[in-house]
GUVO-259434 format. One line per 8 residues: number of its first residue (from 1); their letters; for each residue x, y, z of C-alpha. Coordinates in pm, whole numbers, plus 32768, in hexadecimal, padded with zeros to 4 digits. Example, Ala and Ser with C-alpha at 12.3 -4.5 7.8 and 13.67 -1.06 7.14 Angstrom:
<zakols>
1 = AS = 84CE/7E3E/830C ~ 8557/7F96/82CA
</zakols>
This chain:
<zakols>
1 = XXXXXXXX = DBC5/0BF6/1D3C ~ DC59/0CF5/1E2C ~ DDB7/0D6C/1E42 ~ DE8C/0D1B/1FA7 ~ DF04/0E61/2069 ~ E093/0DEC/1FEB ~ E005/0DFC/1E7A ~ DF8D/0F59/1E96
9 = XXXXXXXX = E0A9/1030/1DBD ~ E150/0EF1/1D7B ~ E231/0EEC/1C60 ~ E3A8/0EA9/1BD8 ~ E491/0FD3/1BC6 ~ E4F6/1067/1A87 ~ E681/10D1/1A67 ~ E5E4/125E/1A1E
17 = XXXXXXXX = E50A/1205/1B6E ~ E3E8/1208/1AC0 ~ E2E3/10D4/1B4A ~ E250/0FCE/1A67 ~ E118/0F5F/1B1F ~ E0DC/0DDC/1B3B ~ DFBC/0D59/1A45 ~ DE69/0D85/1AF4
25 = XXXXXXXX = DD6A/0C17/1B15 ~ DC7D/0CAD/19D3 ~ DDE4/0CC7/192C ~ DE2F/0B53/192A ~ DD83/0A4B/1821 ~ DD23/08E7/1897 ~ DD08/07C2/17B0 ~ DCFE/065F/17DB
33 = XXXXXXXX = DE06/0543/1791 ~ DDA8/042E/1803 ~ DC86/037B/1897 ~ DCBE/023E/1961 ~ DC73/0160/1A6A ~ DD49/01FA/1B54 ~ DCCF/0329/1AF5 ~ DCF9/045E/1A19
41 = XXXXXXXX = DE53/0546/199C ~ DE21/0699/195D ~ DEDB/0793/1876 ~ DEFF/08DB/1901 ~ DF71/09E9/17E4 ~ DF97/0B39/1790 ~ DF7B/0BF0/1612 ~ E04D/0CF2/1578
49 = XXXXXXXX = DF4C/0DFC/15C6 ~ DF72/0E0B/1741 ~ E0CC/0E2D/1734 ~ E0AD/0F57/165B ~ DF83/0FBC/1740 ~ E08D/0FC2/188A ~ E1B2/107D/17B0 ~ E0DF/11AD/175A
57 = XXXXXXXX = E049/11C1/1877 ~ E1BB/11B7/1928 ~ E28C/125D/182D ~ E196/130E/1747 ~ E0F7/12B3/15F8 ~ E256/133B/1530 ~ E360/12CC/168D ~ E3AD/117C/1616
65 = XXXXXXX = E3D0/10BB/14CA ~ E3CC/0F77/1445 ~ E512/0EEB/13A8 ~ E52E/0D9B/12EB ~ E65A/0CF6/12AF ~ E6C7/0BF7/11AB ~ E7FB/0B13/11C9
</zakols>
């Protein structure tokens, strides 16, 4: 699947101006949830790993950290 000229360097703005890029087609998971007459529904989805994959490659393996919070 190709990429549209606007896509090219795409991406959301960072508050240190760094760029996180937008997840690339072989980055997205399909599965489906439901089958019917009308037709079919789709789940699109994403794992853990690519956003990982998209902060080191923006920020560096050791820039960012994950931080869990319990109330």
């Amino acid at each position: 699947m190709g990429r549209t000229k606007a896509a090219e360097g795409a991406g959301v703005e960072t508050p240190d101006n760094g760029k996180v890029r937008f997840l690339r087609a072989d980055e997205i998971e399909c599965r489906i949830a439901s089958i019917s007459e009308k037709g079919l529904s789709l789940l699109l989805y994403k794992d853990a790993r690519v956003d990982q994959k998209i902060l080191d490659e923006t920020f560096g393996p050791f820039g960012w950290k994950r931080l869990l919070r319990w109330n």
